[in-house]
N, C-alpha and C positions, 0 to 999 in steps of 0.2 A: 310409596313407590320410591325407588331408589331417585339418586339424581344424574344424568347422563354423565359419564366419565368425560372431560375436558381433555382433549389431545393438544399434547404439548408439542411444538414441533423441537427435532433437535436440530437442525439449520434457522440461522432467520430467513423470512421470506423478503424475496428480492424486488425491488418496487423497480424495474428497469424499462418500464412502460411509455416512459417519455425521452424523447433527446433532453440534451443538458448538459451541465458539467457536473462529477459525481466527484465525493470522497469515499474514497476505498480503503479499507484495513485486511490485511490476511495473514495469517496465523498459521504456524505451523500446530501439529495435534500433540497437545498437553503440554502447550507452550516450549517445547523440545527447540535445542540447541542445534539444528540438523544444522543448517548455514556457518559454522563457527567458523573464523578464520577467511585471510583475504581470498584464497581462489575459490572458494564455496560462497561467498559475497559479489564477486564478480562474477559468477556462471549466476545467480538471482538476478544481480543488476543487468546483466545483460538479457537475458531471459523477459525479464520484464521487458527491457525495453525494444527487444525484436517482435514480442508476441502484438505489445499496444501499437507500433509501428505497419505491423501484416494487418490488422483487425480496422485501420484507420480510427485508434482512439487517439489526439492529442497530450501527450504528456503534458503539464506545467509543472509540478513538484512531484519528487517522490524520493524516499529514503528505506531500505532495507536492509535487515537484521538479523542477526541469528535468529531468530523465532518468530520474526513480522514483519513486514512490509506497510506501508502506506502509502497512497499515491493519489493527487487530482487531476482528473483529465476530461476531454471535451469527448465525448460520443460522435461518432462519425459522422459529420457533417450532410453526407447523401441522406443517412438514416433517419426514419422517422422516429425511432428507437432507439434504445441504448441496451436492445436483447442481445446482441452481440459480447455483451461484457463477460457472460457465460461462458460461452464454450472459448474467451478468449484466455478467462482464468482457468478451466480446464485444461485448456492444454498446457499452458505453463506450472499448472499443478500435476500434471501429469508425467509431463518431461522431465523436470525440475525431480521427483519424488524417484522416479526411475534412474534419474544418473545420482543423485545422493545414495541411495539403499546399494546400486552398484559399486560405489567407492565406499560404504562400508562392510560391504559382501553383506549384504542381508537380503533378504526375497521378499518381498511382499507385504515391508512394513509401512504401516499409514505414515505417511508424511505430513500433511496439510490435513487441518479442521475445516475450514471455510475462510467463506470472506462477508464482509459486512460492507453496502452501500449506504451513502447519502447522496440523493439527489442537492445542491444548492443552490436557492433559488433567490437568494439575497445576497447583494456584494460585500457586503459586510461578513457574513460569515464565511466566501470564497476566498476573499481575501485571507479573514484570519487563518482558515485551515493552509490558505497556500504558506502563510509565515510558519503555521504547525509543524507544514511537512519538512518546509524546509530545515527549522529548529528541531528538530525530534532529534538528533543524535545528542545537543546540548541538552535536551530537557532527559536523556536517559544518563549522561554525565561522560558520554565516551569522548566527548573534547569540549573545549572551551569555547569555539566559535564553529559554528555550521560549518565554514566553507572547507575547514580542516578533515570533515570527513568524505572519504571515498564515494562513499557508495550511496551518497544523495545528491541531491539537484541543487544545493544551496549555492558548490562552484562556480557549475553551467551559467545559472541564474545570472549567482554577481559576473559573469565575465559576458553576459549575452546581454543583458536588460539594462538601461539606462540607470546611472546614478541614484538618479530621482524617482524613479521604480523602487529599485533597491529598497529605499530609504524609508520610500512608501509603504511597499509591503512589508519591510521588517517592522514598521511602529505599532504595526496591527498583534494588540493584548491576544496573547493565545490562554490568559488560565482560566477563563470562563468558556474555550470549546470543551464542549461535553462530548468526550469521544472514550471508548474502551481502547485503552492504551496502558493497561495495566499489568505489562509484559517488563519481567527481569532480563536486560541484556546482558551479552557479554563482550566484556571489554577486548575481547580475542579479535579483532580484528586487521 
């Protein structure tokens, strides 16, 4: 007797079953350069941060790129859930895919693959991923120090959060988070 064929999924399955504070990646499809350049980094940056704002997720970091995104945020506080994180990335994959294909006259091509969560449930790895997110333009080489780039939170951060915050969260070792972050940027921004 044969043996039952194993259905692979092609999205990961979303564990968004609890409030919390989640780390997010999203990806454009085939790692595509769709966001190049500043005012295509600034309609994501802002995009992101109107959609988690309407949805009541909490921002703490986040930095996005020609081809990905990442970002940690608190699940809405009323919610018993964090299913909202759904339809709050659709719509910003949705909108976001619709004004890029219109600025490059194309119709109806995929923009965005998915997105990947972590729930975290340890301070230790909230922390580190929050130093991740903020560090991510340095660990991809587009500058020398976080706060130098645009279109992430490391700024915000250093001009909103205490010295000794700061200092705090950036001592936190990012090379042992295990994250799919295996994305070629471009330095076009």
């Amino acid at each position: 007797m044969p043996e039952p064929k194993t259905t692979w999924p092609h999205a990961p399955t979303h564990q968004i079953s609890q409030s919390g504070t989640y780390f997010v990646t999203g990806a454009t499809y085939e790692k595509v350069h769709h966001f190049r350049g500043a005012k295509r980094l600034r309609v994501l940056q802002r995009g992101l941060l109107t959609v988690a704002e309407k949805f009541g997720w909490q921002l703490e970091a986040w930095a996005v790129f020609s081809n990905h995104y990442h970002f940690v945020a608190h699940s809405p506080a009323a919610a018993g859930d964090a299913t909202s994180l759904n339809p709050m990335l659709s719509i910003l994959h949705v909108k976001l895919a619709g004004w890029v294909n219109k600025l490059d006259n194309t119709t109806e091509r995929k923009v965005w693959f998915n997105y990947w969560e972590t729930r975290l449930t340890h301070q230790r790895s909230y922390l580190a991923r929050l130093n991740y997110v903020h560090q991510n333009a340095v660990k991809h080489g587009l500058v020398p120090v976080a706060c130098q780039y645009p279109w992430c939170s490391a700024a915000w951060f250093e001009r909103t959060a205490s010295p000794a915050m700061v200092k705090s969260i950036y001592r936190f070792k990012t090379d042992k988070v295990s994250l799919a972050d295996e994305f070629e940027t471009d330095a076009d921004w």
